[in-house]
MIVO-11501 format. One record per residue: residue number from 1; residue in one letter; x, y negated, z of N, C-alpha, C in turn. Coordinates in steps of 0.1 Angstrom, whole numbers, plus 5000, padded with zeros to 4 digits. Example, Ala and Ser with C-alpha at 12.3 -4.5 7.8 and 13.67 -1.06 7.14 Angstrom:
<gukes>
<guke><torgu>1</torgu><rose>a</rose><n_x>5132</n_x><n_y>5057</n_y><n_z>5078</n_z><ca_x>5123</ca_x><ca_y>5045</ca_y><ca_z>5078</ca_z><c_x>5132</c_x><c_y>5033</c_y><c_z>5078</c_z></guke>
<guke><torgu>2</torgu><rose>s</rose><n_x>5128</n_x><n_y>5022</n_y><n_z>5071</n_z><ca_x>5137</ca_x><ca_y>5011</ca_y><ca_z>5071</ca_z><c_x>5129</c_x><c_y>5000</c_y><c_z>5079</c_z></guke>
</gukes>
This chain:
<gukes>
<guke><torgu>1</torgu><rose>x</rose><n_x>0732</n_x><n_y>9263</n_y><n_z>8759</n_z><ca_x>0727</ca_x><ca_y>9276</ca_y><ca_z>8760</ca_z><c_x>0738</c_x><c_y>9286</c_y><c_z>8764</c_z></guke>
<guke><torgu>2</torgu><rose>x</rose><n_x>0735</n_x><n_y>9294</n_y><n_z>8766</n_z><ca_x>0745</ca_x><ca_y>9307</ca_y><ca_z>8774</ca_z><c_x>0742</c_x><c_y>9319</c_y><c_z>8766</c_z></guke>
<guke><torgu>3</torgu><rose>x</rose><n_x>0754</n_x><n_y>9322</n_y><n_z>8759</n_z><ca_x>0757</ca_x><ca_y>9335</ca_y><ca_z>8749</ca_z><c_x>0752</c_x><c_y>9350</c_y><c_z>8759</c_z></guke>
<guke><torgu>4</torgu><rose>x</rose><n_x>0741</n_x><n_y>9360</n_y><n_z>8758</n_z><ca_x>0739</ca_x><ca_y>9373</ca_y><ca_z>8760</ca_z><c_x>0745</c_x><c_y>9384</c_y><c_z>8758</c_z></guke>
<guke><torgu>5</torgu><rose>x</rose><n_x>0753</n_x><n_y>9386</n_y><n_z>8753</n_z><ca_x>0758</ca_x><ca_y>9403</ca_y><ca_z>8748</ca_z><c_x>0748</c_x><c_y>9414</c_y><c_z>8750</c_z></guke>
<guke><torgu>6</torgu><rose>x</rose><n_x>0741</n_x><n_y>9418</n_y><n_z>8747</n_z><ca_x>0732</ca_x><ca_y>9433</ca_y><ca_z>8753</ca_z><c_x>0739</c_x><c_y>9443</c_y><c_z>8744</c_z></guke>
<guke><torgu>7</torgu><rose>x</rose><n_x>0737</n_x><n_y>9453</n_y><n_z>8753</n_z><ca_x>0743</ca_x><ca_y>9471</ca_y><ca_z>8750</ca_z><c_x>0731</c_x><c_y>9475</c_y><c_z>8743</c_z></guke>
<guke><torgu>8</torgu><rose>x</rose><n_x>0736</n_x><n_y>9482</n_y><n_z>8732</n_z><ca_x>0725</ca_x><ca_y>9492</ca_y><ca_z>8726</ca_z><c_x>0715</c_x><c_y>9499</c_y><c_z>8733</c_z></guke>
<guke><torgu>9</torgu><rose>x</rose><n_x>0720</n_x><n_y>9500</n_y><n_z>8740</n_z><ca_x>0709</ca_x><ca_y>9511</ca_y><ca_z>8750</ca_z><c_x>0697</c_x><c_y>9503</c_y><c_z>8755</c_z></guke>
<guke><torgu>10</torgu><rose>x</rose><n_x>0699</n_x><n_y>9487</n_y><n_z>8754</n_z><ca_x>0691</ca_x><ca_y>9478</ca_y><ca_z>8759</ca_z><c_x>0681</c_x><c_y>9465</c_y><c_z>8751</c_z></guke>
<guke><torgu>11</torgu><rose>x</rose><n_x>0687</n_x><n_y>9468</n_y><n_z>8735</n_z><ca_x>0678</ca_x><ca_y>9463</ca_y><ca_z>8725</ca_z><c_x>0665</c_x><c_y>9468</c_y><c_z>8720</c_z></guke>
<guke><torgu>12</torgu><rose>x</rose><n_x>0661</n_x><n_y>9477</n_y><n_z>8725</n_z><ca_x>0644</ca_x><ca_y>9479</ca_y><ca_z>8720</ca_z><c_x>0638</c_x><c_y>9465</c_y><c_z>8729</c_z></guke>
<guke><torgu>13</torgu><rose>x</rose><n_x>0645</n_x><n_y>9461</n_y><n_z>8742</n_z><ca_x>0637</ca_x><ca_y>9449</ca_y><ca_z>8747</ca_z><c_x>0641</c_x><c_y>9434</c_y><c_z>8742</c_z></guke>
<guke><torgu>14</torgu><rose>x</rose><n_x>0645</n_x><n_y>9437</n_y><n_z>8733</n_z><ca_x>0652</ca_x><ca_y>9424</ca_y><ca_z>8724</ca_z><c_x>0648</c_x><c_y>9427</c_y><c_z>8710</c_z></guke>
<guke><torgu>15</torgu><rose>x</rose><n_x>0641</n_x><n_y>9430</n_y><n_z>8704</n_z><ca_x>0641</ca_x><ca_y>9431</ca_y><ca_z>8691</ca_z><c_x>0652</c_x><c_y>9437</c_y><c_z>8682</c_z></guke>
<guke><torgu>16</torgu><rose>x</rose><n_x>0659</n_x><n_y>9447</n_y><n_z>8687</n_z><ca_x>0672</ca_x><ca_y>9444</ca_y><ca_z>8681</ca_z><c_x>0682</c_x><c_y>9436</c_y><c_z>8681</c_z></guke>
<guke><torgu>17</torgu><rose>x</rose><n_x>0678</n_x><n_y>9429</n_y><n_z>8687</n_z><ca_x>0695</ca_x><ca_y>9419</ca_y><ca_z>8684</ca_z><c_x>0701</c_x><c_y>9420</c_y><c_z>8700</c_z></guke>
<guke><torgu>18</torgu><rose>x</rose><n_x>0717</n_x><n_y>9421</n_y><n_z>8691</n_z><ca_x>0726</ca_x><ca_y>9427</ca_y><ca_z>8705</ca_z><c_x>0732</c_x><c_y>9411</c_y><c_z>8708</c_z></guke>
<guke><torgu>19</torgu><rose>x</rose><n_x>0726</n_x><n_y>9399</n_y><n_z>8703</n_z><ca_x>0728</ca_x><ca_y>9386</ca_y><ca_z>8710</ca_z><c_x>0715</c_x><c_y>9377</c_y><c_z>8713</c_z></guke>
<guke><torgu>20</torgu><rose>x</rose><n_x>0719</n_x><n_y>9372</n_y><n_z>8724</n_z><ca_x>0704</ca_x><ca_y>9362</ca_y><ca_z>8722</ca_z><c_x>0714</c_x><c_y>9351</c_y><c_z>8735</c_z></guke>
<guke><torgu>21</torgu><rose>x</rose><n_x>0701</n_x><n_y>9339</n_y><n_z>8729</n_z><ca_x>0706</ca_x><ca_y>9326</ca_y><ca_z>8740</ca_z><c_x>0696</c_x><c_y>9322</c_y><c_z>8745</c_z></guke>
<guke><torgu>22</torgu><rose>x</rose><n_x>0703</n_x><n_y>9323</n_y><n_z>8763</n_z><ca_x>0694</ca_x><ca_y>9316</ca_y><ca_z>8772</ca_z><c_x>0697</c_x><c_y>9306</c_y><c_z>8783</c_z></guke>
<guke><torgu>23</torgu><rose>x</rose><n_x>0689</n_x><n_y>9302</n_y><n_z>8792</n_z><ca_x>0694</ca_x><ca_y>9293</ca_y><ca_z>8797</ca_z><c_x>0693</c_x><c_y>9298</c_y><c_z>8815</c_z></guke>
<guke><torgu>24</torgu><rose>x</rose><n_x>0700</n_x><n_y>9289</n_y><n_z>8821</n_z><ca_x>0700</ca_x><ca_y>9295</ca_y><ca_z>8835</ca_z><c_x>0711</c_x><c_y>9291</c_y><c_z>8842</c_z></guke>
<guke><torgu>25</torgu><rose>x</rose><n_x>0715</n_x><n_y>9284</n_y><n_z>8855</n_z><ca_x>0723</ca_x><ca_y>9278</ca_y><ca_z>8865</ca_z><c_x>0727</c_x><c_y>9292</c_y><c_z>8872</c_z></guke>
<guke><torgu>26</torgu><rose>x</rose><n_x>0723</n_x><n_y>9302</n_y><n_z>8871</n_z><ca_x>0735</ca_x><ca_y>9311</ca_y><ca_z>8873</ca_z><c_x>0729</c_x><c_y>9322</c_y><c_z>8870</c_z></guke>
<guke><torgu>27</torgu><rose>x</rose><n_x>0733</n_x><n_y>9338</n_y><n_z>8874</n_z><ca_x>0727</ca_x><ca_y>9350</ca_y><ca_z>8869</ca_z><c_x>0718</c_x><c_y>9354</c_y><c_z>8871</c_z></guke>
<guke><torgu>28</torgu><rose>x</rose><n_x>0711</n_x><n_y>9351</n_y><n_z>8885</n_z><ca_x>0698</ca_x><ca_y>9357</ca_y><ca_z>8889</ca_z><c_x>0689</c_x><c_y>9345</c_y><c_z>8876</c_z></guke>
<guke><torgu>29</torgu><rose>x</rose><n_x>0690</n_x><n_y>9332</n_y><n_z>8875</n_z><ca_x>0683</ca_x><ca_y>9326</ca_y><ca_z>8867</ca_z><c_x>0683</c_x><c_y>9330</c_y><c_z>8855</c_z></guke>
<guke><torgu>30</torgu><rose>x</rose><n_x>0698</n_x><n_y>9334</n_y><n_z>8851</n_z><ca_x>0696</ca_x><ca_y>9341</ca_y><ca_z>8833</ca_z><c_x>0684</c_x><c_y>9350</c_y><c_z>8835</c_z></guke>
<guke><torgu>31</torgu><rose>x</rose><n_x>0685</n_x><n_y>9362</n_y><n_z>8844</n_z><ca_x>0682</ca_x><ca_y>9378</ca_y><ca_z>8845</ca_z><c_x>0664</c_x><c_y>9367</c_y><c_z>8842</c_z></guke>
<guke><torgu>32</torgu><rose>x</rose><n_x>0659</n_x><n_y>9356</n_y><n_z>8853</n_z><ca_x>0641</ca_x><ca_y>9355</ca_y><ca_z>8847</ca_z><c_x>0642</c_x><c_y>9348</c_y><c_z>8831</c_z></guke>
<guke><torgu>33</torgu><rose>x</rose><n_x>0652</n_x><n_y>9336</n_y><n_z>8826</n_z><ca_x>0653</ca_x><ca_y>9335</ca_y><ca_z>8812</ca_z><c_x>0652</c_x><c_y>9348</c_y><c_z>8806</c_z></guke>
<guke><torgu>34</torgu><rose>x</rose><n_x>0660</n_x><n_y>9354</n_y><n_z>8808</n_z><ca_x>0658</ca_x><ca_y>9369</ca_y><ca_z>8795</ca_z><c_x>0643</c_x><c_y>9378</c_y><c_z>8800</c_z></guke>
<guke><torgu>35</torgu><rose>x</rose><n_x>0637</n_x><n_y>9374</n_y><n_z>8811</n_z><ca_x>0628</ca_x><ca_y>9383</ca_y><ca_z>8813</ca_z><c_x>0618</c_x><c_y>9374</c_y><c_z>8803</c_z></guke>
<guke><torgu>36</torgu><rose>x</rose><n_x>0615</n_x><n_y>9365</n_y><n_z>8808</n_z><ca_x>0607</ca_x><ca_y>9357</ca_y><ca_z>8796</ca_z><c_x>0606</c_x><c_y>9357</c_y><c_z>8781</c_z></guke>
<guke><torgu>37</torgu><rose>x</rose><n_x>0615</n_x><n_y>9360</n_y><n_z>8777</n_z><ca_x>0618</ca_x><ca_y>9356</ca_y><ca_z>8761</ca_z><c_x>0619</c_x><c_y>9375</c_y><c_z>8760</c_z></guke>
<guke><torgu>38</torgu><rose>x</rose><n_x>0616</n_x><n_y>9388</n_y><n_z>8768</n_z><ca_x>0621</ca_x><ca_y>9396</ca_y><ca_z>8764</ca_z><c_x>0615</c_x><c_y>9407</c_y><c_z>8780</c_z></guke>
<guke><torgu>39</torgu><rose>x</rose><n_x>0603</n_x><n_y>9408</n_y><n_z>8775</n_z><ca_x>0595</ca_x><ca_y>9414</ca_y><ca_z>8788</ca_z><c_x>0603</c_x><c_y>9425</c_y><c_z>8790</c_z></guke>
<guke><torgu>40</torgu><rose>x</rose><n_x>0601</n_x><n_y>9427</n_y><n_z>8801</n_z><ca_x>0604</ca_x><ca_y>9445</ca_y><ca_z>8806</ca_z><c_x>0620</c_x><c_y>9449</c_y><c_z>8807</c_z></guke>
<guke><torgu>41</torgu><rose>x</rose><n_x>0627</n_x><n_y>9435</n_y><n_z>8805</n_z><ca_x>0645</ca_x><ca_y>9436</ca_y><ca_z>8806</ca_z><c_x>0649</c_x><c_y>9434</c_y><c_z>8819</c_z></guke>
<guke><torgu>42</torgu><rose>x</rose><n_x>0643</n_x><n_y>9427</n_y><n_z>8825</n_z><ca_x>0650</ca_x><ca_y>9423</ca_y><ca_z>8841</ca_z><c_x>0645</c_x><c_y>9439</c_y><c_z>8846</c_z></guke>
<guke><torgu>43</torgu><rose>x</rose><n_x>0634</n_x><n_y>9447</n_y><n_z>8846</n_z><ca_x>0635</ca_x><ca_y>9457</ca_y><ca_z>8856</ca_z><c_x>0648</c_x><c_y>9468</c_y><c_z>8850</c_z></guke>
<guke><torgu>44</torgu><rose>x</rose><n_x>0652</n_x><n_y>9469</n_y><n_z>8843</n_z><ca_x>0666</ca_x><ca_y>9474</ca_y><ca_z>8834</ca_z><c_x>0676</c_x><c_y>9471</c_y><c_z>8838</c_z></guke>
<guke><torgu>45</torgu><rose>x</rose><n_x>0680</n_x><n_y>9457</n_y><n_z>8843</n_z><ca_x>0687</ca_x><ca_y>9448</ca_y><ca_z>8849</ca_z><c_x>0690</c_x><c_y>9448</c_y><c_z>8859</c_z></guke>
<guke><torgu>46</torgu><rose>x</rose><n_x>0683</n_x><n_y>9449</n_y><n_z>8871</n_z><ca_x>0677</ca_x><ca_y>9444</ca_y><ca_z>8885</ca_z><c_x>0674</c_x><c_y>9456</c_y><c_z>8894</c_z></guke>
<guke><torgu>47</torgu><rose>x</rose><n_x>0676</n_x><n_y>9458</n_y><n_z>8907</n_z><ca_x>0668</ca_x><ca_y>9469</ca_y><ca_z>8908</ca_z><c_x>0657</c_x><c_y>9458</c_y><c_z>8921</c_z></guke>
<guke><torgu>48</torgu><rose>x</rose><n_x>0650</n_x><n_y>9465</n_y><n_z>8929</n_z><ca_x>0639</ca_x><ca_y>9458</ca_y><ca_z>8937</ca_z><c_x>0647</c_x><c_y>9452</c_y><c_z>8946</c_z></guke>
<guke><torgu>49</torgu><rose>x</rose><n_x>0656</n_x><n_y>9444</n_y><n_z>8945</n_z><ca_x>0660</ca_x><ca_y>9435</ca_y><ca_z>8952</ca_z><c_x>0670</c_x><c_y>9424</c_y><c_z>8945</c_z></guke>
<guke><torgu>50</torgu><rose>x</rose><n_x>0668</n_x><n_y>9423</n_y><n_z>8932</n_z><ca_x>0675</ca_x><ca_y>9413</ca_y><ca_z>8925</ca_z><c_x>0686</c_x><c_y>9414</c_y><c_z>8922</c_z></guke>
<guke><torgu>51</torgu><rose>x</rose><n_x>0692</n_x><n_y>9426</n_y><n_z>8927</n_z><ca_x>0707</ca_x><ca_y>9425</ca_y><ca_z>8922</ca_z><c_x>0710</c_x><c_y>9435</c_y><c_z>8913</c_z></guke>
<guke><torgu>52</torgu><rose>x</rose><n_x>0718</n_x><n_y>9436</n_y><n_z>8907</n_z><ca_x>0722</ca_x><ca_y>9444</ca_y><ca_z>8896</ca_z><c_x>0722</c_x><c_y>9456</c_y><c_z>8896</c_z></guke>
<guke><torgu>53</torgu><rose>x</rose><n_x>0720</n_x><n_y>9464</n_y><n_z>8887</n_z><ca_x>0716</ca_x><ca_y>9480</ca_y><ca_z>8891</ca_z><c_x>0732</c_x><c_y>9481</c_y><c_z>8888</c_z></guke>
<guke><torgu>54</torgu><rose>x</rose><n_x>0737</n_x><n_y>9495</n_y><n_z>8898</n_z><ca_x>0747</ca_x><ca_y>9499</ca_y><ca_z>8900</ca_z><c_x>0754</c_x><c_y>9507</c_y><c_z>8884</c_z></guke>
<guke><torgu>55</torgu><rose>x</rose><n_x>0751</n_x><n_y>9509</n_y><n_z>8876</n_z><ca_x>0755</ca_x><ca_y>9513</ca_y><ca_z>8864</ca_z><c_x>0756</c_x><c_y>9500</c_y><c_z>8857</c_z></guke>
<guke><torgu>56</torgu><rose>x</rose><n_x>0755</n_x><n_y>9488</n_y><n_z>8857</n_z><ca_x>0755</ca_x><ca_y>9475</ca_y><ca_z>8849</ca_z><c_x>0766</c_x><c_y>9474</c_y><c_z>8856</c_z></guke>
<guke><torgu>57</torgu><rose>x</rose><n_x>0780</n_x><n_y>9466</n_y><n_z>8846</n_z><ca_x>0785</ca_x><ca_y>9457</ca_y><ca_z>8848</ca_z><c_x>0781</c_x><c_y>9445</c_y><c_z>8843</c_z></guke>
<guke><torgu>58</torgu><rose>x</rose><n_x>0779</n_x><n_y>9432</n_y><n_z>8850</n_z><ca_x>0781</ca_x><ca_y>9419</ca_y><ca_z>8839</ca_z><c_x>0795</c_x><c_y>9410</c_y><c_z>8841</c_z></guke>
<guke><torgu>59</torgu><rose>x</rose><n_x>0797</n_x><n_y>9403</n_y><n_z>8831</n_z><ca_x>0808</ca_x><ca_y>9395</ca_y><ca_z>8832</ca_z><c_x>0808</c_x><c_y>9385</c_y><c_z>8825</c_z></guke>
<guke><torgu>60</torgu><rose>x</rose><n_x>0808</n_x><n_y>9373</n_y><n_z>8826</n_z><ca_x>0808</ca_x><ca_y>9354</ca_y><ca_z>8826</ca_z><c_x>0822</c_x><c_y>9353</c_y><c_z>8816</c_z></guke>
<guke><torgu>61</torgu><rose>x</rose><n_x>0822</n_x><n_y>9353</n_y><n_z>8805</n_z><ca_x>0838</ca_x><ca_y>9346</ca_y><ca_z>8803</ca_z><c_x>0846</c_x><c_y>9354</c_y><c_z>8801</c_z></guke>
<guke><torgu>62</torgu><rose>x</rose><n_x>0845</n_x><n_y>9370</n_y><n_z>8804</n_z><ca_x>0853</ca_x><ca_y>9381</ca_y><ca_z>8805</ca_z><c_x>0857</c_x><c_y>9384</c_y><c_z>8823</c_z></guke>
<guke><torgu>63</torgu><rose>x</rose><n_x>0852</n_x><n_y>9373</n_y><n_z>8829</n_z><ca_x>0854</ca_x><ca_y>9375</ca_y><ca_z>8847</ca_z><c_x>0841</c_x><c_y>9387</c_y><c_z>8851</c_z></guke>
<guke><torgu>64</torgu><rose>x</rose><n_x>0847</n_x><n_y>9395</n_y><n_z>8854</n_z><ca_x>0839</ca_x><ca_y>9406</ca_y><ca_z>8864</ca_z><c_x>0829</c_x><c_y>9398</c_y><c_z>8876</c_z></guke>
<guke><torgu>65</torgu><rose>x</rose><n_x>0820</n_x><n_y>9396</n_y><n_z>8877</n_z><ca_x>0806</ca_x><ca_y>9385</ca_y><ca_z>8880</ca_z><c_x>0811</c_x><c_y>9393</c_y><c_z>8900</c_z></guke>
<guke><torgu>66</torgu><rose>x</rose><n_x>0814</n_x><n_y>9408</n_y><n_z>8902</n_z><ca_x>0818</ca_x><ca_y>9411</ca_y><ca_z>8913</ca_z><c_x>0833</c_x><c_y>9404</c_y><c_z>8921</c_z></guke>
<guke><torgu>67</torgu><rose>x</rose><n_x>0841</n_x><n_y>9397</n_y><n_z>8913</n_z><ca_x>0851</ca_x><ca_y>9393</ca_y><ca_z>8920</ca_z><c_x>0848</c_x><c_y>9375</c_y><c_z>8918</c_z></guke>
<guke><torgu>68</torgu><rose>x</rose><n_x>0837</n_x><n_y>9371</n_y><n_z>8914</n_z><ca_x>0829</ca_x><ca_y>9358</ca_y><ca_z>8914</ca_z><c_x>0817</c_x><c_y>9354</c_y><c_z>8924</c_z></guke>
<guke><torgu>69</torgu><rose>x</rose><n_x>0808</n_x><n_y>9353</n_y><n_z>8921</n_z><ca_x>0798</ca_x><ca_y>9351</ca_y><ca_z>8933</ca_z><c_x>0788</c_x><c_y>9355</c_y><c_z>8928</c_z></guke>
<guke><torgu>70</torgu><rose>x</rose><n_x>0788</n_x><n_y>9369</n_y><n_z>8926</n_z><ca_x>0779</ca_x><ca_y>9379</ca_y><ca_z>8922</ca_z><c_x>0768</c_x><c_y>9372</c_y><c_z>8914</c_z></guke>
<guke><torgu>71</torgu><rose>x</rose><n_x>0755</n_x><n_y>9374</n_y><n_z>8918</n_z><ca_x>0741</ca_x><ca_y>9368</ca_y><ca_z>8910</ca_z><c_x>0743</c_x><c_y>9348</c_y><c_z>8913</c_z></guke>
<guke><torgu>72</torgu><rose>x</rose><n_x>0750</n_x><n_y>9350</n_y><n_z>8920</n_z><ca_x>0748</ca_x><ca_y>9336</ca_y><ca_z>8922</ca_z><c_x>0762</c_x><c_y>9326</c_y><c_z>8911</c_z></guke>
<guke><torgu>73</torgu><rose>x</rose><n_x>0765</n_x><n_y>9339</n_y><n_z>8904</n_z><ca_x>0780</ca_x><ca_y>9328</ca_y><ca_z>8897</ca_z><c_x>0773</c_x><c_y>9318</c_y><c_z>8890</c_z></guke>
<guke><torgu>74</torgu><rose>x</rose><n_x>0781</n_x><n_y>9308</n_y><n_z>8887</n_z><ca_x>0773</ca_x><ca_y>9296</ca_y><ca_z>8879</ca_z><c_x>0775</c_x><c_y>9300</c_y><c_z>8865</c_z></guke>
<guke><torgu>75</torgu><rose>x</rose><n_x>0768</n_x><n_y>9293</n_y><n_z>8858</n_z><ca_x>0771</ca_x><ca_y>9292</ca_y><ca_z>8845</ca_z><c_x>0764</c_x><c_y>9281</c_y><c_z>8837</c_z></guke>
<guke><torgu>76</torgu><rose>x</rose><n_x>0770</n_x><n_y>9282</n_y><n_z>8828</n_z><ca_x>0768</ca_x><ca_y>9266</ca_y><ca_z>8823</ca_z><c_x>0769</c_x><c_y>9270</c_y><c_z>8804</c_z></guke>
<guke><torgu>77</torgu><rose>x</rose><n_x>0765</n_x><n_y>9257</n_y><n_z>8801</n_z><ca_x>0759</ca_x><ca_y>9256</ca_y><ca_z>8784</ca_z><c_x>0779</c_x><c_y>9263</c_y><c_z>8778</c_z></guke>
<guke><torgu>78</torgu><rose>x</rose><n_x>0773</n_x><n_y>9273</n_y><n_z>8771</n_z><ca_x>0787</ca_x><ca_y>9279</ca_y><ca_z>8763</ca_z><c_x>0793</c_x><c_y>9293</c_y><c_z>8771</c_z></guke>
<guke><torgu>79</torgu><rose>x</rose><n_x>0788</n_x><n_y>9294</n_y><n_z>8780</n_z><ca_x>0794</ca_x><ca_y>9304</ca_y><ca_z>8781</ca_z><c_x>0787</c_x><c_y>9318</c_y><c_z>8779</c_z></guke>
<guke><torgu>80</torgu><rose>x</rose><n_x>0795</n_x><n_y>9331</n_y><n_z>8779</n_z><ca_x>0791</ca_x><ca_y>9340</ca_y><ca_z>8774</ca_z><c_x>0792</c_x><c_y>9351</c_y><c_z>8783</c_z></guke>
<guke><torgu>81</torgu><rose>x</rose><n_x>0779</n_x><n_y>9356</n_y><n_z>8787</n_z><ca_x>0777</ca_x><ca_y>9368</ca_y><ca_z>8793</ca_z><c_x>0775</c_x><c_y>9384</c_y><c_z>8787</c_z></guke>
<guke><torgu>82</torgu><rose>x</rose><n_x>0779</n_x><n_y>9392</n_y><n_z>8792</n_z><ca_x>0783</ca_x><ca_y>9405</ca_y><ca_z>8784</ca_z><c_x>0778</c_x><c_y>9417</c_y><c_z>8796</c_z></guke>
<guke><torgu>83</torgu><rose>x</rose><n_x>0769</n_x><n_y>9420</n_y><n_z>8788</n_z><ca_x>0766</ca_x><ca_y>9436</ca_y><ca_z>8802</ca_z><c_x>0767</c_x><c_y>9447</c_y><c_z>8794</c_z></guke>
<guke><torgu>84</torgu><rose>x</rose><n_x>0778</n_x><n_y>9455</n_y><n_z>8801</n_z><ca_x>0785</ca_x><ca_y>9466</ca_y><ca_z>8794</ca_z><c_x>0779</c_x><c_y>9478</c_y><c_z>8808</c_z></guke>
<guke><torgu>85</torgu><rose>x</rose><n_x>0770</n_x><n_y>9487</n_y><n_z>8801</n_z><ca_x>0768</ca_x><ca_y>9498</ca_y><ca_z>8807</ca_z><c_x>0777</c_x><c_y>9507</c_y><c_z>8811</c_z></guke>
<guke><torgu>86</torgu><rose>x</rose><n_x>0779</n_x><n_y>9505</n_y><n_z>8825</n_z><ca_x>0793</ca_x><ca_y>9517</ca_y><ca_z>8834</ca_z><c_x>0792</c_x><c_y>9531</c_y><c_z>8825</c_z></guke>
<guke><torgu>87</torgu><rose>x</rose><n_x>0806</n_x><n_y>9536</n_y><n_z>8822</n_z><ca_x>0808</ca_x><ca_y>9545</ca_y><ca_z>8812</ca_z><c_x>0811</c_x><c_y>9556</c_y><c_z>8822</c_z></guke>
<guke><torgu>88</torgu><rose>x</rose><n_x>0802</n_x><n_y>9574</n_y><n_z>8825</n_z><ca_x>0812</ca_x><ca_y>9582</ca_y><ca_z>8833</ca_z><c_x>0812</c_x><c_y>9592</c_y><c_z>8828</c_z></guke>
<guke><torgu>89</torgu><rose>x</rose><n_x>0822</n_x><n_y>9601</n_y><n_z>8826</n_z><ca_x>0821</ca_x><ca_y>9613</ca_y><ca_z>8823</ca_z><c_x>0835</c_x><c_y>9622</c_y><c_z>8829</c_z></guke>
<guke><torgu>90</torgu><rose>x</rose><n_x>0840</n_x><n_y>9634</n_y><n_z>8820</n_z><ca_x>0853</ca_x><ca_y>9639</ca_y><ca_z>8826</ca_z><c_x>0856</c_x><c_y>9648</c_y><c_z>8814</c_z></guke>
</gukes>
């Protein structure tokens, strides 16, 4: 299984819990695992073309998924994904 991290801002579609474990050969596959187990998260995730909404970062391991092979990075049983909502202000 493959460790989740979710941001606060994204637990009402998780029950609360800021961890969950799913399964999936790389990110686009996690993004339908968590849609499954946790309706209405991929469109939060995703925008209408599968790829990550521009305010998400995600990252595999602590590797930025952008200097990896974006939705297509692999992942495998143990590793841990973390989507940390892009922070802006001044």
């Amino acid at each position: 299984m493959i460790k989740v991290l979710v941001p606060t801002a994204l637990q009402k579609f998780t029950n609360n819990q800021a961890m969950l474990e799913c399964s999936g050969g790389n990110i686009t596959e996690l993004f339908d695992s968590l849609e499954k187990s946790c309706p209405g998260i991929k469109s939060r995730l995703c925008d209408d073309g599968g790829q990550p909404r521009r305010f998400l970062n995600l990252y595999v391991n602590s590797e930025d998924i952008r200097f990896l092979d974006g939705t297509n990075t692999s992942l495998k049983d143990g590793d841990e994904v973390s989507i940390v909502p892009a922070v802006a202000g001044g």
